[in-house]
Every structure is written in structure tokens, then in C-alpha cells.
N, C-alpha and C positions, 0 to 999 in steps of 0.2 A: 293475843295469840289465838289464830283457828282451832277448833275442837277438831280432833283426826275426824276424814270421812270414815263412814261405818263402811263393812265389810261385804265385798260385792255378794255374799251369801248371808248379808242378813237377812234377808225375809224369808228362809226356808223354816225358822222354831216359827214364828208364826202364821206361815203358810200352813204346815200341820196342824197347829192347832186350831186355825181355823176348821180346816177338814174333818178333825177328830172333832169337833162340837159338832157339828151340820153330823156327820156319822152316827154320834150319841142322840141326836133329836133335841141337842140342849139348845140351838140354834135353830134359823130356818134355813133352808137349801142356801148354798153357796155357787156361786158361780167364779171358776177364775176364767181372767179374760187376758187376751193377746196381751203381751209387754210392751209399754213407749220406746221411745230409743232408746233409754237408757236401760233395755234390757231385765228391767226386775219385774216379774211377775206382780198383777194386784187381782185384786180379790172383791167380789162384792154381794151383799144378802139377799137373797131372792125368796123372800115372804110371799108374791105372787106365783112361784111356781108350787101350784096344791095339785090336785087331781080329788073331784067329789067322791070317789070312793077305792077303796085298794090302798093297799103298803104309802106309806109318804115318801117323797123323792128328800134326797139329804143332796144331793150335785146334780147341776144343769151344767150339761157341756154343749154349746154353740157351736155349731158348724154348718157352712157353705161348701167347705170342700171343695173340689174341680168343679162343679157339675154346673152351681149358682144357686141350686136350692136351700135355700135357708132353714136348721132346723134346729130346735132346742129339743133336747135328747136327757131323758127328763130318767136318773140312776137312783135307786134304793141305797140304802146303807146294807143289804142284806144281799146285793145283786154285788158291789164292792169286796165286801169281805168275803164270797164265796167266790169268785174272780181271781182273790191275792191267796188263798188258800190250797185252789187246786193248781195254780200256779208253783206255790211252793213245795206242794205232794212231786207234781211233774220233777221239780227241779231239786229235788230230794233234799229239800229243807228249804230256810230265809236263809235269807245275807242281807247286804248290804249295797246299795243301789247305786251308780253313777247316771245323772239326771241329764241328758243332752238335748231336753225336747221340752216344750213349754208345758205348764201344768193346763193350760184353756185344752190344750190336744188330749185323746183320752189314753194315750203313750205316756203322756207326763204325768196326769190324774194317775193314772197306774202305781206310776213308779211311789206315788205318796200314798198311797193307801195302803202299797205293800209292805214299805216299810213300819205304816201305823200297826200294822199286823205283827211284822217281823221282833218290832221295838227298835227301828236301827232309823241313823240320819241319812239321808241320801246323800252324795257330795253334788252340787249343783254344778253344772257345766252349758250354759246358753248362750256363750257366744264362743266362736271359734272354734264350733263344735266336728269342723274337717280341716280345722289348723292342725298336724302332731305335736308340735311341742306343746301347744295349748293341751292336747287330750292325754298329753303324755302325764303331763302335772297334776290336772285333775287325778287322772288314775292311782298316781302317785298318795293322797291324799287318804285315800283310801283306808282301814284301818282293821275290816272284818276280815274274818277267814274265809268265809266264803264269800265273793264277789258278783255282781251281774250287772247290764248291760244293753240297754232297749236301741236298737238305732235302724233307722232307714237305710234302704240299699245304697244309697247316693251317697249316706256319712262314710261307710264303711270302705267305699267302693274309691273316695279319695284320701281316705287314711291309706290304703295299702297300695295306692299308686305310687306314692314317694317312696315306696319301700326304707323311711324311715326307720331306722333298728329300736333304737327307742321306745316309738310308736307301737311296733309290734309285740315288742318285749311287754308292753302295758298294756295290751292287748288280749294277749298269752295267759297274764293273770288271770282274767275273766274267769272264773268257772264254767259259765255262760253266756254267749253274746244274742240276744234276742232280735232277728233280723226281719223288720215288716214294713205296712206301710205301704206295700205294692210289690209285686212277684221280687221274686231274689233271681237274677242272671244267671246261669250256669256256671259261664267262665269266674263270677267275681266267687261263689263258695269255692270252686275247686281251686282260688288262687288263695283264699282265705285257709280251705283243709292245708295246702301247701307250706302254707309257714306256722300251722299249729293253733290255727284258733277253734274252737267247739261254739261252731253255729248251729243257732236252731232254728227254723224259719215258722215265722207266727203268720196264724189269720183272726182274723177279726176287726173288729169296727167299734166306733161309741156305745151303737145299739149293745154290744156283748162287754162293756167293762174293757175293749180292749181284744189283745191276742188269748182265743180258747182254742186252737187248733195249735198245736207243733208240730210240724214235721209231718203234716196229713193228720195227723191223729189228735182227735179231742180230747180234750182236758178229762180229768176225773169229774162226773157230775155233767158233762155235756154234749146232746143230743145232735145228731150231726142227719139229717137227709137232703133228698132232694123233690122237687114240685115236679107236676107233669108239663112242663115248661124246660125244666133244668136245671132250674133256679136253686140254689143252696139253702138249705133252713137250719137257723142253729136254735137247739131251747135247753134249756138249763135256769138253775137259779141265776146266773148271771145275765139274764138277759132283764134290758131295761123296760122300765113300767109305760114310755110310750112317750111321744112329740107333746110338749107343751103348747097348747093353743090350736091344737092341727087334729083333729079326731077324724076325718078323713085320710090322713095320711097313715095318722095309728090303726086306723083298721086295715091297711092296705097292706101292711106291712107285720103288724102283730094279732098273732091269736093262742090260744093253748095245744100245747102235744097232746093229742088224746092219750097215749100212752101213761104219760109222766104225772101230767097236768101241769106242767112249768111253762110258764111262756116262751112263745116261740116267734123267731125275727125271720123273715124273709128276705134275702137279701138282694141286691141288683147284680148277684155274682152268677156265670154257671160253672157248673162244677159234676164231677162226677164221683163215685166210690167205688174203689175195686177192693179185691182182695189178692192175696198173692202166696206163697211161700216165706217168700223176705218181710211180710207183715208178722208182726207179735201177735201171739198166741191167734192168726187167725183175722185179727180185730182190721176193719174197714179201714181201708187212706183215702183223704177226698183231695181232689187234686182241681184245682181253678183253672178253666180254658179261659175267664176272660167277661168282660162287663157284660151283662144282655143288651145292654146300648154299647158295645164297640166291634157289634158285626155292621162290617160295609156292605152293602148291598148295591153290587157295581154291574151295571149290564144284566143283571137276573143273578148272578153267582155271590152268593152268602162267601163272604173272608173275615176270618178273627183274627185282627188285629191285634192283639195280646201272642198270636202266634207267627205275625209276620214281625211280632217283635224281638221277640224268640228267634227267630232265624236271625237276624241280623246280629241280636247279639252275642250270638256262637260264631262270629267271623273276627280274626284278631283284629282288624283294625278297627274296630265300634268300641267306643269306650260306655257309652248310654244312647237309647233311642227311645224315639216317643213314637205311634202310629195312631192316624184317624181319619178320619174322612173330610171329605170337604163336596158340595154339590157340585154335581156336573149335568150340563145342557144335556149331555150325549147319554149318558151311562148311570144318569143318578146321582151316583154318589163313585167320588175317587179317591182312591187306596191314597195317604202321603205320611212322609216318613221325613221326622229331622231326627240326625244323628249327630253323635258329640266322638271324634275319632282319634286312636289314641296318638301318642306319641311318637312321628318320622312314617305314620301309614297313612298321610294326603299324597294324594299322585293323582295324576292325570286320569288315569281309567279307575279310581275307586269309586267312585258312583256306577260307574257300568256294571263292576265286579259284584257290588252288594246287590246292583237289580238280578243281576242272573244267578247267584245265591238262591234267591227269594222266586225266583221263578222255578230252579228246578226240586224246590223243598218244599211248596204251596201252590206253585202253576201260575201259568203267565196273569190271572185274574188279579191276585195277589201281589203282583212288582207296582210299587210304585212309583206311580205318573208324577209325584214330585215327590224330589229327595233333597230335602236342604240340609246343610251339611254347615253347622252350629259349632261356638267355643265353649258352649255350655247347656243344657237346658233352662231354662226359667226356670225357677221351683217358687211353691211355696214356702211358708214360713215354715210347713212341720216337714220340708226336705222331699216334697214329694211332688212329679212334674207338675206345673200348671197348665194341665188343660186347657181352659178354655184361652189363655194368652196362646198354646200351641195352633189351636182351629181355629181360631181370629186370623194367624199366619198363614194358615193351611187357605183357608177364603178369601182370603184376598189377594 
């Protein structure tokens, strides 16, 4: 007689624990890395990731991301745990986490550190993660009073397509649903406010532990400006001690707040910060126009791409869009735009409709010279569009 298989959530007690030694210093750095097919996260010791002097790194999180640039992104125990803290101040206490995103991403690292913090198990959910009955069960699982939630706009964005009740109903639980990863749509919050879920839309990256901005407004403990470029700078304790192996790039990208003295990340985002009436007590929102590498520079006229995608997807029949450039003999470089559209809105003039859209919200610079019209986008494995597979397409 076979022994039963173990439980597709066995390796989450030892996942943490792994994490919780690497955190304590009882261990050396940890690295978790992408899952095989069979979906279970592994794990492995990274004795080589030191730095001659400064804080010891406890996690190395690996990433290539869109871009192809390869970096080991080298996190404190001290950058972690104040990370899962002001998180939990923002989010007026811990709960208890449902895990939709691999632990190698620093979305899924997150979700394990906070609950090392909290004292709570995460319920793990990595495959099937925009199935509903799949998300419904997970949710279901679930045990604390208070609940949360980390997901890209794309999980969410096909959870509430099916308008499963279910789905939604599990949903609803949430306390909070934490939604990043890459800008949140307009129409998908306001369809989300619509049936009752409480989004919050996060920024940040590996370099920060993760999301330290909510909703425009940074975390407790973290410093928000911008460069004389544009460019967003965030510093707090949460920011990480710098690229393994790359002290060129570490310097390119980190230095200290004079202010504060906390290290500070420069990021490839631009962004701005207003103030308003509708802001709390006053306090700065910073608001992201969009990559410093995803302005097109077409015929002499600068287009943010981050806002020809915006336009597009305030039009009902765009379900998701991607925009970038691609060389052109003539002009440089050319606006192109693949769109994923929703359900009974293909017709005959919808490509026309979206370029005049986008011409009278952005100006004729702005319409894109190709528009391919997709049953999907590519994505990566952490849900978020693939790049460079998109301008492989755009180029050719």
C-alpha cells in the first residue's frame, strides 16, 4: 500500500521556518527561487550573499523582471520586519494572509514575513490563482478575523469578470485586498468599489520589501520624493542594502536621505506629488505617469505610454492593454498598443474607435500605428505583462 501524498501546502511550516532562521542570523541568507511544474516553492542558502561592510542581508530576491536586467536584490532582516509593521500600523493591525504569488517575487516574500510578524500561517494558493472556484476554496480556508490579500491587477481583474457570486462573496471577506504590480485600471477599481471589495492600490518593488505606498500615501516610516529628472525616490528603513555582485548599479540607484539618514532607492518610475483638500491632514500623494524608459519619442514628440494606456483602458471594450514602442525608419520610434477586449465588443470599426479615442485624449502623436488586438496578454509568472515578449511583437 502507497503512503498518501503529502499536502499540496506542505512546504509553507518549512518555508517559514526557513525564513524565520535567515531573519534571526541563525542561518545564512536564503534565497527562494521560481517553483518546477509541480508548483511547490524551494528554497536555498546563500552563504555567498555578504556585503564587506553594513547590516547582513537575511533574503536575496532574484529578478529579471520585464526589462532582462538581472539583479540579486540583497534585503535586511531589519528592512523585512519594518516593511511588515508599517504595513500592519496602515492596515490597523495583522491578520492572516492568503498567498497567490510565489515566495522568489518580493509580493510573496512579503506575505511570509508578515505573517512571521503577525504569528499567523498564510493559506497558500499558487495555482489557479484567477480560477474562482479555485480562489473561492482557498479563501474559504481561511480561519482569522482579520483577513488580507496581495494580488496583481490581472488576478483580480479575471476574478470579477465571471461575476462569480461565490468568488465575490470571498472576496468581500477580505478586510483588505492589496492591489499592485503595475498601475490598477480605473474601470477594474470602480467595478471592484461596485460589488464591495476595499482595494487598496500599493507601490513599490523588491528594492522596498515590497508595496510602501498605499493609495498615493506612504507607509508609516517612509520617505517619498522626487529627483530633478522626476524620477521617484523612496527611503525608509525598508529599503534594501543594495545588488549583490553589482556596486555599479548599487551606487546608481542607492544612497542616504540626508534628512533621515535611511537609505534611499531611486527608482526607473516618474512620479509626481500634490497636495489637495481630499488628502489627510494635508499629507503629499504621489501619483506614477509611467517608466522613464516607456516615453516614445516619435517624430520629436515625447508620448507616455503608461497614459496611452490609460486612455484605452477607460474605453468599455478594452478588457487589458499593453503600449511600447518599436523603431521606426521614419519617426524613430512607433506608438503600438496590443489590447485584450472584452466580451461581444470585437466589431469591425473597434480598432478605428480606440485610435480616435487616443487621439482626441493624447493627440494624433499618440494613436497607435499598430494595434493588435490579443485573447490574452502574455504575462509572467508573477501576473504581470511580459514585456519584452510584447516589443519582440511590436518589432517584428
Amino acid at each position: 500500500m502507497n503512503p498518501p501524498a503529502p499536502s499540496p501546502d506542505f512546504w509553507i511550516g518549512p518555508a517559514l521556518e526557513a525564513l524565520d532562521a535567515a531573519l534571526r542570523g541563525e542561518t545564512p541568507p536564503v534565497e527562494f527561487l521560481p517553483s518546477d511544474d509541480d508548483g511547490v516553492p524551494r528554497w536555498v542558502s546563500r552563504p555567498d550573499a555578504t556585503l564587506a561592510e553594513g547590516p547582513r542581508p537575511a533574503v536575496v530576491v532574484r529578478t529579471s523582471g520585464s526589462t532582462g536586467t538581472a539583479k540579486q536584490t540583497l534585503l535586511s532582516a531589519e528592512a523585512l520586519r519594518a516593511s511588515a509593521e508599517a504595513t500592519a500600523e496602515t492596515l490597523s493591525g495583522h491578520g492572516q494572509w492568503l498567498l497567490p504569488l510565489q515566495p522568489s517575487y518580493v509580493a510573496g516574500l512579503a506575505v511570509l514575513s508578515r505573517s512571521l510578524v503577525a504569528g499567523t500561517v498564510p493559506v497558500p494558493l499558487l495555482a489557479g490563482t484567477t480560477d474562482p472556484a479555485t480562489v473561492a476554496q482557498a479563501a474559504e480556508q481561511m480561519t482569522a478575523q482579520r483577513r488580507f490579500v496581495s494580488l496583481v491587477p490581472t488576478q483580480l481583474s479575471r476574478l470579477l469578470e465571471t461575476g462569480d457570486a461565490r468568488t465575490v462573496e470571498a472576496l468581500r471577506r477580505f478586510d483588505t485586498i492589496l492591489l499592485g504590480g503595475g498601475a490598477s485600471p480605473a474601470p477594474l477599481l470602480r467595478r471592484a468599489e461596485d460589488v464591495g471589495l476595499t482595494v487598496v492600490r500599493t507601490y513599490g518593488m523588491s528594492e522596498t520589501c515590497g508595496g510602501c505606498v498605499y493609495d498615493g500615501r506612504p507607509l508609516p516610516g517612509v520617505g517619498v520624493d522626487t529627483d530633478e529628472t522626476g524620477r521617484v525616490r523612496l527611503s525608509g528603513q525598508m529599503v534594501a542594502l543594495g545588488y549583490l555582485d553589482d556596486e555599479e548599479l548599487t551606487a546608481a540607484h542607492f544612497d542616504v536621505a540626508p534628512v533621515t539618514g535611511h537609505r534611499r532607492f531611486r527608482t526607473d518610475d516618474l512620479g509626481a506629488l500634490t497636495t489637495g483638500e481630499d488628502h489627510s491632514a494635508g499629507q503629499p500623494r504621489l501619483s506614477i505617469s509611467g517608466r522613464a524608459d516607456d516615453v516614445i519619442n516619435t517624430g520629436g514628440v515625447k508620448v507616455s505610454a503608461e497614459q496611452v494606456r490609460a486612455t484605452l483602458l477607460e474605453q468599455h471594450a478594452v478588457r487589458d492593454a499593453f503600449v511600447g514602442a518599436a523603431p521606426d525608419p521614419d519617426w524613430g520610434q512607433r506608438v503600438c498598443a496590443a489590447v485584450v477586449l472584452t466580451t461581444g465588443s470585437r466589431s469591425e470599426d473597434t480598432v478605428d474607435r480606440l485610435r480616435e479615442a487616443v487621439r482626441e485624449a493624447q493627440g494624433p502623436a499618440a494613436v497607435p500605428k499598430q494595434l493588435h488586438v490579443l485573447r490574452a496578454l502574455p504575462l509572467l509568472a508573477s501576473g504581470k505583462p511580459d514585456r519584452r515578449e510584447l516589443l519582440r511583437m511590436f518589432a517584428g
